[in-house]
mmCIF file of the N, C-alpha and C atoms, coordinates in Angstrom:
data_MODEL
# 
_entry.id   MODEL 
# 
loop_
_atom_site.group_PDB 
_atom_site.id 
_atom_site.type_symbol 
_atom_site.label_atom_id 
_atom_site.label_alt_id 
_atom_site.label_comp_id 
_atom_site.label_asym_id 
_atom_site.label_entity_id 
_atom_site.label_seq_id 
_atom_site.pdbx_PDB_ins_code 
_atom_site.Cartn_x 
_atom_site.Cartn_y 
_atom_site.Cartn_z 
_atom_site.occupancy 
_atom_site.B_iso_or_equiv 
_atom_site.pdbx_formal_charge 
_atom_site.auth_seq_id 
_atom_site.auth_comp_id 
_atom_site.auth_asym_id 
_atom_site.auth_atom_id 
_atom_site.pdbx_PDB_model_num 
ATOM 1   N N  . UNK A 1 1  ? 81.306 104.381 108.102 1.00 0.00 ? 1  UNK A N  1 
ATOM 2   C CA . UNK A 1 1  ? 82.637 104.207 107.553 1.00 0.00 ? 1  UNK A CA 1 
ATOM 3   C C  . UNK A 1 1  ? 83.253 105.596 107.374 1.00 0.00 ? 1  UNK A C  1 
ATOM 4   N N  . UNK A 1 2  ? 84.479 105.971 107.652 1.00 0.00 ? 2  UNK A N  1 
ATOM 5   C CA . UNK A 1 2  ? 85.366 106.822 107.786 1.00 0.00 ? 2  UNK A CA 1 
ATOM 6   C C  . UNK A 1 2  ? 85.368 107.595 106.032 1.00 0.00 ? 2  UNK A C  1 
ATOM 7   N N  . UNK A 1 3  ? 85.253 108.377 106.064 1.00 0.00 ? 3  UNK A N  1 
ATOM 8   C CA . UNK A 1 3  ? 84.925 109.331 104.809 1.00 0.00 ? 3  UNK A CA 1 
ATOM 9   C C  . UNK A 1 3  ? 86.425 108.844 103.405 1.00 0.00 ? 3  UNK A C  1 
ATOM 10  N N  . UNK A 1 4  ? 87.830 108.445 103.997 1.00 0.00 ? 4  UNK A N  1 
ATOM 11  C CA . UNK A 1 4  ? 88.792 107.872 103.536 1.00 0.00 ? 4  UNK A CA 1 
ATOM 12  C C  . UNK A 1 4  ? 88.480 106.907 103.172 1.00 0.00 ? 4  UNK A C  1 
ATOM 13  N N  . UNK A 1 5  ? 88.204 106.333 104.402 1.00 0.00 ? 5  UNK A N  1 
ATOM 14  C CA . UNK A 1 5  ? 88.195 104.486 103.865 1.00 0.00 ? 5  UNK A CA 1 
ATOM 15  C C  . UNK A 1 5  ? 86.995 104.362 102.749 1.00 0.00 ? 5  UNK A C  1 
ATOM 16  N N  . UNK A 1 6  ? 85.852 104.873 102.516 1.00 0.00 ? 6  UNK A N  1 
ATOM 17  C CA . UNK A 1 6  ? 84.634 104.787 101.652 1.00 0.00 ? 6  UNK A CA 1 
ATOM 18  C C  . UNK A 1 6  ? 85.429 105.085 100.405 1.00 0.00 ? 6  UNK A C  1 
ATOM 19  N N  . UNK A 1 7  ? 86.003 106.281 100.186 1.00 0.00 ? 7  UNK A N  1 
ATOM 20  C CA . UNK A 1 7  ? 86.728 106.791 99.326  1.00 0.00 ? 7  UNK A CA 1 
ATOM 21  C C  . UNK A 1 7  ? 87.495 105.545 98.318  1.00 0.00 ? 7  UNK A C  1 
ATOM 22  N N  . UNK A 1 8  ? 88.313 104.944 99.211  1.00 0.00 ? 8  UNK A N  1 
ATOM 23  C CA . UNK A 1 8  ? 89.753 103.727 98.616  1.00 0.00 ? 8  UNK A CA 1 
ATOM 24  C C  . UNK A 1 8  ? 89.131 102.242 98.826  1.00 0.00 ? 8  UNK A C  1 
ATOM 25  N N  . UNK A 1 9  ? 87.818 102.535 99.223  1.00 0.00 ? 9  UNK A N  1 
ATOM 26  C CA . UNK A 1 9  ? 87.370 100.752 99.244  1.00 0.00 ? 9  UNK A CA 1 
ATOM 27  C C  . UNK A 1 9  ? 87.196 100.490 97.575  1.00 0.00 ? 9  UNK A C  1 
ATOM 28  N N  . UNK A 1 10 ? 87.303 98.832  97.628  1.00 0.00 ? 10 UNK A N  1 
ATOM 29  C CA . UNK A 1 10 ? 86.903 98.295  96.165  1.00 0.00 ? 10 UNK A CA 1 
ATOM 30  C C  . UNK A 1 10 ? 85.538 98.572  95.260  1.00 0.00 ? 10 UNK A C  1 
ATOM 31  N N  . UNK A 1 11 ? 85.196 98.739  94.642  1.00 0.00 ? 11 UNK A N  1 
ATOM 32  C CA . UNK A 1 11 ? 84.240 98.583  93.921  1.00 0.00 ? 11 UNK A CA 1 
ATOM 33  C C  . UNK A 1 11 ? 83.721 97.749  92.833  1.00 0.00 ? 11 UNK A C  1 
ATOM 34  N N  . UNK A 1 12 ? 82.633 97.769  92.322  1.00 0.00 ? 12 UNK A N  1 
ATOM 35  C CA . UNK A 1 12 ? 82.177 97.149  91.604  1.00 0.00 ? 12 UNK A CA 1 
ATOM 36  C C  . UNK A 1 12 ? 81.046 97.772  90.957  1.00 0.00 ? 12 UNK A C  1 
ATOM 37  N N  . UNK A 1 13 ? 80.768 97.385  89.843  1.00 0.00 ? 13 UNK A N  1 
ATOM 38  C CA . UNK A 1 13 ? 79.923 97.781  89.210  1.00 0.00 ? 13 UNK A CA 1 
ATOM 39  C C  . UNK A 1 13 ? 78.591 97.199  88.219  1.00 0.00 ? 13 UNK A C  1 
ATOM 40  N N  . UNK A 1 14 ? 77.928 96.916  88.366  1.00 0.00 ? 14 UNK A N  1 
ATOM 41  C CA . UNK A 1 14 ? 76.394 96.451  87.341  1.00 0.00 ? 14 UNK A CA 1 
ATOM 42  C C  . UNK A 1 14 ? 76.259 97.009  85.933  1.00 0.00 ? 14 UNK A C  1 
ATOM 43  N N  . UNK A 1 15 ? 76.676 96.478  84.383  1.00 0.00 ? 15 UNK A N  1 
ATOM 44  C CA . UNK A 1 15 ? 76.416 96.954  83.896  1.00 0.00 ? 15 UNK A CA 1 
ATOM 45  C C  . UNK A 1 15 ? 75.175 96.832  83.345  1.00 0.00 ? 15 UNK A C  1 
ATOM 46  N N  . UNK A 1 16 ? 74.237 97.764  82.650  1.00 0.00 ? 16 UNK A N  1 
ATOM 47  C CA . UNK A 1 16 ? 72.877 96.828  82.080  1.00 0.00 ? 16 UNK A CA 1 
ATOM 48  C C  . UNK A 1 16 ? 73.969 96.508  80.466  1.00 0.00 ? 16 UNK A C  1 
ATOM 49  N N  . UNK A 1 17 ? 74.038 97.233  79.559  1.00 0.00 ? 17 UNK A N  1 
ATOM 50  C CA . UNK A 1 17 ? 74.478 96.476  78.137  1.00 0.00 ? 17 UNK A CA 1 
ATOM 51  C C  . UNK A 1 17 ? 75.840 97.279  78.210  1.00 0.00 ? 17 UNK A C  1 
ATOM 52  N N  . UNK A 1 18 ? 76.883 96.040  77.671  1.00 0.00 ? 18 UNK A N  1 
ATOM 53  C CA . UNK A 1 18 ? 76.755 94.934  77.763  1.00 0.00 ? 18 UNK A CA 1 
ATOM 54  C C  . UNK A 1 18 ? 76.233 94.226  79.298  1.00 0.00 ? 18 UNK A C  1 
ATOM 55  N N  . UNK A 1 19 ? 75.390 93.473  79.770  1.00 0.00 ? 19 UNK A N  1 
ATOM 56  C CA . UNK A 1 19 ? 75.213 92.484  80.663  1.00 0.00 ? 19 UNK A CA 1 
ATOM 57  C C  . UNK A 1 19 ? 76.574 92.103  81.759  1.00 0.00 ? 19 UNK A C  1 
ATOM 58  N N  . UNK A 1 20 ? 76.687 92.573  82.247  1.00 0.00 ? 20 UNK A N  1 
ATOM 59  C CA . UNK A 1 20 ? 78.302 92.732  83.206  1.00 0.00 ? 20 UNK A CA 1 
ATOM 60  C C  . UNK A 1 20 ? 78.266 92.997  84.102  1.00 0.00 ? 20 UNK A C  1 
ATOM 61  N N  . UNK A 1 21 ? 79.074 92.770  85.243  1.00 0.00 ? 21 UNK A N  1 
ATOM 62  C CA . UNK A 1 21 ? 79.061 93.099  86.877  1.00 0.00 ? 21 UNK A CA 1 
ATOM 63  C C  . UNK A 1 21 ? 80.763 93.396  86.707  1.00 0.00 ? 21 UNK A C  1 
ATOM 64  N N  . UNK A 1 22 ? 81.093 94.646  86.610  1.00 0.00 ? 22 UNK A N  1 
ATOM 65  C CA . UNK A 1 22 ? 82.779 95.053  86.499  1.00 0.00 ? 22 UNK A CA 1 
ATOM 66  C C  . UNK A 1 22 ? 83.323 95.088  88.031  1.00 0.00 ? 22 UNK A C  1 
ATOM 67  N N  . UNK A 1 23 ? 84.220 94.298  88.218  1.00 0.00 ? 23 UNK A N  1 
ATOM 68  C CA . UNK A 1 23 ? 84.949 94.120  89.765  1.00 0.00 ? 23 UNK A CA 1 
ATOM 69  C C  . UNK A 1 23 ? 85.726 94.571  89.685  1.00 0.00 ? 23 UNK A C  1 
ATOM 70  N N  . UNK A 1 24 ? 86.627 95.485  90.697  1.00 0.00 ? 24 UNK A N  1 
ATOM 71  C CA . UNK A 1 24 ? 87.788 95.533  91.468  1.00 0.00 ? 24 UNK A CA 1 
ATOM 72  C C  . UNK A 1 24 ? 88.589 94.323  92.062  1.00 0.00 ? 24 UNK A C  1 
ATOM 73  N N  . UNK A 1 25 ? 89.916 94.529  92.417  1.00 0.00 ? 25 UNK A N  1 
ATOM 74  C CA . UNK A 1 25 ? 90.741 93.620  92.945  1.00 0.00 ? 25 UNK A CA 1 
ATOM 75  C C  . UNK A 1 25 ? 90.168 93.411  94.553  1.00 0.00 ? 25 UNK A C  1 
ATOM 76  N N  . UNK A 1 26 ? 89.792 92.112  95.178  1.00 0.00 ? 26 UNK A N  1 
ATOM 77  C CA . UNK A 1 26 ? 89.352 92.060  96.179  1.00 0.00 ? 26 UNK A CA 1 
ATOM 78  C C  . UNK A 1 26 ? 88.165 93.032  96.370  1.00 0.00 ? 26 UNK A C  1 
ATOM 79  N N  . UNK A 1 27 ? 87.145 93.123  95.496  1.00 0.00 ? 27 UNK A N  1 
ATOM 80  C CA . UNK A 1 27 ? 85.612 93.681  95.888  1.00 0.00 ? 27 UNK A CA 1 
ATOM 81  C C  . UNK A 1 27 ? 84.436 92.688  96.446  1.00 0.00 ? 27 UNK A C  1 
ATOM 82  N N  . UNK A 1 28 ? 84.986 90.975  95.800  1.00 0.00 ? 28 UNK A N  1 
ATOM 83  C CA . UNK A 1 28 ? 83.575 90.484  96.157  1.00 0.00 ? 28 UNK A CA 1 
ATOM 84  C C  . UNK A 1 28 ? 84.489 89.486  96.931  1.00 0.00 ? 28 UNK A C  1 
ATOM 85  N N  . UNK A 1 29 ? 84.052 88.570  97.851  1.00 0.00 ? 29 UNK A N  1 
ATOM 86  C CA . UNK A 1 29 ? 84.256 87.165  98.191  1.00 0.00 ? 29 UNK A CA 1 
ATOM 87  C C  . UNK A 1 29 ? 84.097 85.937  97.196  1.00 0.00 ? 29 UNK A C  1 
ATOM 88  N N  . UNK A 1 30 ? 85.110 85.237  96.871  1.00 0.00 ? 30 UNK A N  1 
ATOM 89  C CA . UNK A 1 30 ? 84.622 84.195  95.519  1.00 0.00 ? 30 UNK A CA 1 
ATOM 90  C C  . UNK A 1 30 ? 83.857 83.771  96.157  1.00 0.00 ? 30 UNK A C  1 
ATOM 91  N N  . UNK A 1 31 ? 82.905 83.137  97.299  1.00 0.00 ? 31 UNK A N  1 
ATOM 92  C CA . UNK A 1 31 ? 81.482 82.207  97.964  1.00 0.00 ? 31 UNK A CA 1 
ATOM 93  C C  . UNK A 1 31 ? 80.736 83.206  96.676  1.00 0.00 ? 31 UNK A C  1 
ATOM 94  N N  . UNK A 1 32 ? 80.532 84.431  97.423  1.00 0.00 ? 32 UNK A N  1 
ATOM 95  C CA . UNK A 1 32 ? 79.657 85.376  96.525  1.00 0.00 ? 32 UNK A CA 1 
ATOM 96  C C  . UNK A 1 32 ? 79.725 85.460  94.729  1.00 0.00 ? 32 UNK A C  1 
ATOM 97  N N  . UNK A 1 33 ? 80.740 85.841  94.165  1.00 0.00 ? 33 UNK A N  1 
ATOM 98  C CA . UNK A 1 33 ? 80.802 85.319  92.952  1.00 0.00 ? 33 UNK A CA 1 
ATOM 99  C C  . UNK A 1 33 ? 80.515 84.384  92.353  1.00 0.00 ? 33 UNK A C  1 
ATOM 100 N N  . UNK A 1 34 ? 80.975 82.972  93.512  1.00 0.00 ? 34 UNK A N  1 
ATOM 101 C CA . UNK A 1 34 ? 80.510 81.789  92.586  1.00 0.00 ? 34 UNK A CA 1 
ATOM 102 C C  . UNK A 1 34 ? 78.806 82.001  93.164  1.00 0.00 ? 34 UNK A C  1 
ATOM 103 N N  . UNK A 1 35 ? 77.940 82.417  93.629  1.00 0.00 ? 35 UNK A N  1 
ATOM 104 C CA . UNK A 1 35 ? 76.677 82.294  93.776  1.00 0.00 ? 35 UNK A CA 1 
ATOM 105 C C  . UNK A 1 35 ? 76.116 83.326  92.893  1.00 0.00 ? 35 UNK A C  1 
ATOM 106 N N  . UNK A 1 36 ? 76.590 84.638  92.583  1.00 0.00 ? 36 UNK A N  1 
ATOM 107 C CA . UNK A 1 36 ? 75.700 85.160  91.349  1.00 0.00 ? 36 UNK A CA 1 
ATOM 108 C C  . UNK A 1 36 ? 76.795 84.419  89.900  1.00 0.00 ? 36 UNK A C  1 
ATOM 109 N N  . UNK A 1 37 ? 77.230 84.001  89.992  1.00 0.00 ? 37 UNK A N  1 
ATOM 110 C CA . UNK A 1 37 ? 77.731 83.322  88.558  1.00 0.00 ? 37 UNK A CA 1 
ATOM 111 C C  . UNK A 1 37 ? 76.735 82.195  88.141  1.00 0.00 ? 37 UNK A C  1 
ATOM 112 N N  . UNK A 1 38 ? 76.338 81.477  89.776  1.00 0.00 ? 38 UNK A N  1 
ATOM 113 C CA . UNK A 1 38 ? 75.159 80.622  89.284  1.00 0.00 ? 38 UNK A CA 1 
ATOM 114 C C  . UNK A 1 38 ? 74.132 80.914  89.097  1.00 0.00 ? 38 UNK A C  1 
ATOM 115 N N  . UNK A 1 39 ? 73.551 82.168  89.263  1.00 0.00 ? 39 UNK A N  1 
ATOM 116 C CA . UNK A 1 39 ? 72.415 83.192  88.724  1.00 0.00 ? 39 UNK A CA 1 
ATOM 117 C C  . UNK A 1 39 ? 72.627 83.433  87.340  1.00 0.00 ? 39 UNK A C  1 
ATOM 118 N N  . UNK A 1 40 ? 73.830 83.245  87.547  1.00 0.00 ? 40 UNK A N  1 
ATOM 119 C CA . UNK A 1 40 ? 73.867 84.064  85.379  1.00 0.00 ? 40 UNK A CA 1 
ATOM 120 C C  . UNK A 1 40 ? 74.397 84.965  85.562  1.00 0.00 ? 40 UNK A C  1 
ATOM 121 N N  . UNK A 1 41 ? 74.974 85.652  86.459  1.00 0.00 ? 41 UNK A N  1 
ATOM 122 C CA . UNK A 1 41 ? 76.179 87.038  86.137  1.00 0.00 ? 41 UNK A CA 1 
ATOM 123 C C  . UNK A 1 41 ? 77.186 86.779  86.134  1.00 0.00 ? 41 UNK A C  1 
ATOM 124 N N  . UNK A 1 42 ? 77.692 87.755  84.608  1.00 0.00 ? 42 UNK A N  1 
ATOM 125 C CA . UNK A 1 42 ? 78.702 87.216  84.238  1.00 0.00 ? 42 UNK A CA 1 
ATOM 126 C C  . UNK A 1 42 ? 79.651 88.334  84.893  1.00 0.00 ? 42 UNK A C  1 
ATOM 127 N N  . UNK A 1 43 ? 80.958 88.131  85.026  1.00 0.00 ? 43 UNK A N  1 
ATOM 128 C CA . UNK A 1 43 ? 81.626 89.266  85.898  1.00 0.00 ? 43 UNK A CA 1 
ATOM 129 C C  . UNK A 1 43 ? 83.367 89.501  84.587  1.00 0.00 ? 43 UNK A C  1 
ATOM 130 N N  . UNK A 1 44 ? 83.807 91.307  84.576  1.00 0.00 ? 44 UNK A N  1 
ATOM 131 C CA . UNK A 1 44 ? 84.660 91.319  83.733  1.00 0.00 ? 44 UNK A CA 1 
ATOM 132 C C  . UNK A 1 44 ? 85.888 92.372  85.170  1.00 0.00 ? 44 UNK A C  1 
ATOM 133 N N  . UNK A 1 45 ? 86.984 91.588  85.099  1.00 0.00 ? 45 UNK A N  1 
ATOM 134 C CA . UNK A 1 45 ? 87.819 91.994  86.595  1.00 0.00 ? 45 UNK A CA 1 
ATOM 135 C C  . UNK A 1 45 ? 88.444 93.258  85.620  1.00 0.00 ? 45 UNK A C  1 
ATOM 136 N N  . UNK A 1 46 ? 88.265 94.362  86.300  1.00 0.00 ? 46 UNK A N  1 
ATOM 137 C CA . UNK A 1 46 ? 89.159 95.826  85.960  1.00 0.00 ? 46 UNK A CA 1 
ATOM 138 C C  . UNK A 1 46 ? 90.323 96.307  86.730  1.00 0.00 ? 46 UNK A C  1 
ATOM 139 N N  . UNK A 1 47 ? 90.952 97.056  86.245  1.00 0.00 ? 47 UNK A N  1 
ATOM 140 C CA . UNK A 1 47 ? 92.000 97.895  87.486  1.00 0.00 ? 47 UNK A CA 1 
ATOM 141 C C  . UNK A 1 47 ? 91.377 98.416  88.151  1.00 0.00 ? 47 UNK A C  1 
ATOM 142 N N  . UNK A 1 48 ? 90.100 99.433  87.381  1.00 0.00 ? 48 UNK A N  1 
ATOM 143 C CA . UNK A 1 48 ? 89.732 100.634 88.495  1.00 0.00 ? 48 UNK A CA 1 
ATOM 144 C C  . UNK A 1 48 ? 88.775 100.965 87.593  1.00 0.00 ? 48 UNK A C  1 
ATOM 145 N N  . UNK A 1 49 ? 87.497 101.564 88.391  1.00 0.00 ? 49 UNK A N  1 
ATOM 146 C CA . UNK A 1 49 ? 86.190 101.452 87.951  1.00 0.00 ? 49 UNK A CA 1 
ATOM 147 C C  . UNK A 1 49 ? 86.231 103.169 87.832  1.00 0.00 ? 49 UNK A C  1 
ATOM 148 N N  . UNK A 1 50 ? 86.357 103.903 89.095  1.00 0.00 ? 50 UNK A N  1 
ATOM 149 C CA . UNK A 1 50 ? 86.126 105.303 89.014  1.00 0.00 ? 50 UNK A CA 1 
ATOM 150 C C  . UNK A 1 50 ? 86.957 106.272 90.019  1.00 0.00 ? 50 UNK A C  1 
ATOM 151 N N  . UNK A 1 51 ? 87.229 107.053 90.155  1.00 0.00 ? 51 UNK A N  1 
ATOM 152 C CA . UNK A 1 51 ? 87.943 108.248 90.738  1.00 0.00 ? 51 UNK A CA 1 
ATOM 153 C C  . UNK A 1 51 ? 87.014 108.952 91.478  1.00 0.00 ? 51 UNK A C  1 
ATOM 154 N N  . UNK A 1 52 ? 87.224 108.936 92.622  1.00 0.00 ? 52 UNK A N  1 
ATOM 155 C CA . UNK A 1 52 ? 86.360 109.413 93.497  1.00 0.00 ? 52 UNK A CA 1 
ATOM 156 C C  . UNK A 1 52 ? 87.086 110.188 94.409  1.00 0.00 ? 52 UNK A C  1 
ATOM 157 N N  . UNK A 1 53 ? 86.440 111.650 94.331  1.00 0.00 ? 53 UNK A N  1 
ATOM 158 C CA . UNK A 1 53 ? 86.982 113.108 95.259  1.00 0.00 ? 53 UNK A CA 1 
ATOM 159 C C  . UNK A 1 53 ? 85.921 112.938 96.445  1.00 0.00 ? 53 UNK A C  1 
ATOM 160 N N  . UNK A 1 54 ? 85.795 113.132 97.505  1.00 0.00 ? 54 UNK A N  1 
ATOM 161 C CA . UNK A 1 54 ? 85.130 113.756 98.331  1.00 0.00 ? 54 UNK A CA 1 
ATOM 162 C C  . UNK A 1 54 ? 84.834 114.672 99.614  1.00 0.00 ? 54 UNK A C  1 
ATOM 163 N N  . UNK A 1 55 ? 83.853 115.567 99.566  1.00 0.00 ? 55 UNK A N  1 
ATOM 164 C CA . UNK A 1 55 ? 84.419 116.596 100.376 1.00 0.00 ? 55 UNK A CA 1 
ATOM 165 C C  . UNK A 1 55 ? 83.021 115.946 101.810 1.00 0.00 ? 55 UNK A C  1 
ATOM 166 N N  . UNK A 1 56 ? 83.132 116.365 102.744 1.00 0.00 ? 56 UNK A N  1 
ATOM 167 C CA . UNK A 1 56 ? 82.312 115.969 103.821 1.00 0.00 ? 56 UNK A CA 1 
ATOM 168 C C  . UNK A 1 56 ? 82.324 117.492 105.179 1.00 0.00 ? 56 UNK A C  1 
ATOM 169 N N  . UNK A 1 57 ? 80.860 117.124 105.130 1.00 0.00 ? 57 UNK A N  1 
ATOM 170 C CA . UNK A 1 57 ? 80.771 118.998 105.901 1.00 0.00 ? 57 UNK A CA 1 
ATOM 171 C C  . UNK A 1 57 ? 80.816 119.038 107.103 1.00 0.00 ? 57 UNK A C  1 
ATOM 172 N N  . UNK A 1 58 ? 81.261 118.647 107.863 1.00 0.00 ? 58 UNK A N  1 
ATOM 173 C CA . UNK A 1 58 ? 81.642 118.370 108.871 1.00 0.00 ? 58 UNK A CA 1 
ATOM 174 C C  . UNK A 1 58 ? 80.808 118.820 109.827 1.00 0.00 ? 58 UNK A C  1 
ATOM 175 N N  . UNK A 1 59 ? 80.136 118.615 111.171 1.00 0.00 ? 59 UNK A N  1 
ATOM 176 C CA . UNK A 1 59 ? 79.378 119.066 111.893 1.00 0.00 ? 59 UNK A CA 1 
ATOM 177 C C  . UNK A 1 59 ? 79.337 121.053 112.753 1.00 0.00 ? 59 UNK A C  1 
ATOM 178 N N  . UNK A 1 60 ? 80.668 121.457 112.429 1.00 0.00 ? 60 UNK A N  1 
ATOM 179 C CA . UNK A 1 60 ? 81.032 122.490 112.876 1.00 0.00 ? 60 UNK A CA 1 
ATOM 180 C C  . UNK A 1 60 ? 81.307 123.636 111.827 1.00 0.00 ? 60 UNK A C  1 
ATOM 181 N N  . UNK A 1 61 ? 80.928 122.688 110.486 1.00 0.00 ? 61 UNK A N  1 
ATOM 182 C CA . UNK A 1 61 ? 80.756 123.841 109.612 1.00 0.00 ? 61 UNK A CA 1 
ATOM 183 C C  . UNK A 1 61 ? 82.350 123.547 108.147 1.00 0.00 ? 61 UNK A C  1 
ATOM 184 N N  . UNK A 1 62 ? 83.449 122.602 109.147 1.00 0.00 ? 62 UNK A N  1 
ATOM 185 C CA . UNK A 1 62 ? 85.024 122.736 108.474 1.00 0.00 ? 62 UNK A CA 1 
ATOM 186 C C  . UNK A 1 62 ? 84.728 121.449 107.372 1.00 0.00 ? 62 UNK A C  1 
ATOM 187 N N  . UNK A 1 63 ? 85.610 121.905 106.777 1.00 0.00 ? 63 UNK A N  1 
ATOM 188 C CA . UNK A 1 63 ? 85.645 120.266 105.505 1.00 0.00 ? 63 UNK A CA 1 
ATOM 189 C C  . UNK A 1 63 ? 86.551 119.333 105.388 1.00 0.00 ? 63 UNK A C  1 
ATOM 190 N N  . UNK A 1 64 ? 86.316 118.445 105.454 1.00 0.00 ? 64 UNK A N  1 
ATOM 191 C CA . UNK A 1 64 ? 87.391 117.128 105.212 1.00 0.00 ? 64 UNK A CA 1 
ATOM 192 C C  . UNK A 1 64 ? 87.174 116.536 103.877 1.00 0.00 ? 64 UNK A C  1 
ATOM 193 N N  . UNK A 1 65 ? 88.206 116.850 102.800 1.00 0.00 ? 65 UNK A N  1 
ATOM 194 C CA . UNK A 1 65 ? 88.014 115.986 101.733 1.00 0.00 ? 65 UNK A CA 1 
ATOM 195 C C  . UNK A 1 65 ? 89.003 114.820 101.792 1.00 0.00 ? 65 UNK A C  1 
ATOM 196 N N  . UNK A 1 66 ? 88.493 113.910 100.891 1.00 0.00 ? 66 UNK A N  1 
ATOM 197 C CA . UNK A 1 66 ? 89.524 112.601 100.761 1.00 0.00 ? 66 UNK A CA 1 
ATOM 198 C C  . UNK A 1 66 ? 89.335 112.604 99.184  1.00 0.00 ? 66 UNK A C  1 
ATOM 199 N N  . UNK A 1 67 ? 90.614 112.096 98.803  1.00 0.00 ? 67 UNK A N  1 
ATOM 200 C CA . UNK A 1 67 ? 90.977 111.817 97.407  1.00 0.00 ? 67 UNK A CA 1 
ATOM 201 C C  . UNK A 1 67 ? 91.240 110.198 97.300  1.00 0.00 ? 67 UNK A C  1 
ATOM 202 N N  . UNK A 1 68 ? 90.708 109.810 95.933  1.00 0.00 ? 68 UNK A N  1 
ATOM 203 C CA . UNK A 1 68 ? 90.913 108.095 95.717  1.00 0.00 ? 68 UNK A CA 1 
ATOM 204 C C  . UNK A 1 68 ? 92.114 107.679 95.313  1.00 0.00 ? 68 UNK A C  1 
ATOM 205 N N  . UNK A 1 69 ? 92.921 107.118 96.300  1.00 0.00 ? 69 UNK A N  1 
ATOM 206 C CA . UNK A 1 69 ? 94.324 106.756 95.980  1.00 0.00 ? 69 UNK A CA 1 
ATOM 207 C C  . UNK A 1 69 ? 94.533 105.930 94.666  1.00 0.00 ? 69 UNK A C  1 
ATOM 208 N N  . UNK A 1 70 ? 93.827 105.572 93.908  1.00 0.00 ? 70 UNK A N  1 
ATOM 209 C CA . UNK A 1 70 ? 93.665 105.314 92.720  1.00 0.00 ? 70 UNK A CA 1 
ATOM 210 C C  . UNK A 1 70 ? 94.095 106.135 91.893  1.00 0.00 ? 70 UNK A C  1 
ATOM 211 N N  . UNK A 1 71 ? 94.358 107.282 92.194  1.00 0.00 ? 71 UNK A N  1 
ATOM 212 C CA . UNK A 1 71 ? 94.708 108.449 90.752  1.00 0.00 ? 71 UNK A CA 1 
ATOM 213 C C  . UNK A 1 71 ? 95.767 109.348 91.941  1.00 0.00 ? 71 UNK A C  1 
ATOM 214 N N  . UNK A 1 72 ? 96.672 108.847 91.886  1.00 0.00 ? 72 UNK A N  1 
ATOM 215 C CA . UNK A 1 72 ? 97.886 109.468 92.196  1.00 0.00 ? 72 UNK A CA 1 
ATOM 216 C C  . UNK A 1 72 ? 98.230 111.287 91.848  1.00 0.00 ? 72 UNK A C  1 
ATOM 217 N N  . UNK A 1 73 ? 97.728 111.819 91.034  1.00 0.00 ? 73 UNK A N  1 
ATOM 218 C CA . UNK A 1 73 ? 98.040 113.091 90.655  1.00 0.00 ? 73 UNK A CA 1 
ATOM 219 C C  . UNK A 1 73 ? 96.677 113.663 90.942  1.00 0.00 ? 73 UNK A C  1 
ATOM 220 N N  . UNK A 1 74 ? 96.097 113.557 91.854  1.00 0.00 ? 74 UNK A N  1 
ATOM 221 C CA . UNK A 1 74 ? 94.790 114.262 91.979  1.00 0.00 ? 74 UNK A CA 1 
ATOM 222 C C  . UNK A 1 74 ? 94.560 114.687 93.457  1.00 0.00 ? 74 UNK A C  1 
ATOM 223 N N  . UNK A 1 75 ? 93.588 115.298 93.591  1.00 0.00 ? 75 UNK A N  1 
ATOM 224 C CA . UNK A 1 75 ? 93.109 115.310 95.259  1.00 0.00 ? 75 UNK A CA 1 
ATOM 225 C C  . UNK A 1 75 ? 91.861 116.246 95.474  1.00 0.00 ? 75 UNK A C  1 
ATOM 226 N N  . UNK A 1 76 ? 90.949 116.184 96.900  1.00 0.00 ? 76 UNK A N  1 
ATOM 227 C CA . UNK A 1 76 ? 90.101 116.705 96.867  1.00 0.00 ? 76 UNK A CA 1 
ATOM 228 C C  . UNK A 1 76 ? 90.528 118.061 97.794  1.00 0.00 ? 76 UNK A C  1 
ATOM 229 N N  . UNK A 1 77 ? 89.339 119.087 97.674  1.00 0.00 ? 77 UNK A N  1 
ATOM 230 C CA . UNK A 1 77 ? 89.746 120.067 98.240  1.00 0.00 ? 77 UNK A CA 1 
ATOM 231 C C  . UNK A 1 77 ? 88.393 121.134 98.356  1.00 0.00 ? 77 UNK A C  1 
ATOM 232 N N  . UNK A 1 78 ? 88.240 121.644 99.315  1.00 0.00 ? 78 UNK A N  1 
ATOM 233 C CA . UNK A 1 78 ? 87.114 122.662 99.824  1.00 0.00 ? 78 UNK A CA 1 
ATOM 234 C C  . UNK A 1 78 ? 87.750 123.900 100.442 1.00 0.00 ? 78 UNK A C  1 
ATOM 235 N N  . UNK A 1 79 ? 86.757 124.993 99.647  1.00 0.00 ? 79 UNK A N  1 
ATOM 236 C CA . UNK A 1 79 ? 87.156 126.567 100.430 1.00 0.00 ? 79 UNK A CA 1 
ATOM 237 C C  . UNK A 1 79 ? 85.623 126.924 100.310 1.00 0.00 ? 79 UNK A C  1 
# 
């Protein structure tokens, strides 16, 4: 997956306490939800789990960062 797209995909998250699986908008498939709901996980829907910068070293030595379009006033960056 493209170093961007990893960056701005949905997430989700496992909490241990409280007992929680924290979702993003469009992270799981409801099939999937309703099958760990019938396990017993309980799920709490968020805006946004985390902010994610990343820089990637590129094979020739140059850097490509991507910033999480989630946080509008931010961005990544390598020197």
């Amino acid at each position: 997956m493209p170093l961007d797209q990893a960056v701005s995909s949905p997430r989700f998250h496992h909490q241990w306490l409280p007992d929680r699986i924290m979702i993003e908008k469009e992270t799981l498939d409801t099939n999937t939800i309703l099958a760990l709901k019938a396990m017993g996980h309980n799920f709490h829907r968020v805006t946004s789990i985390a902010k994610v910068k990343a820089i990637h070293v590129l094979p020739d030595g140059k850097l490509h960062g991507a910033a999480d379009p989630r946080n509008t006033d931010d961005d990544a960056k390598g020197y």
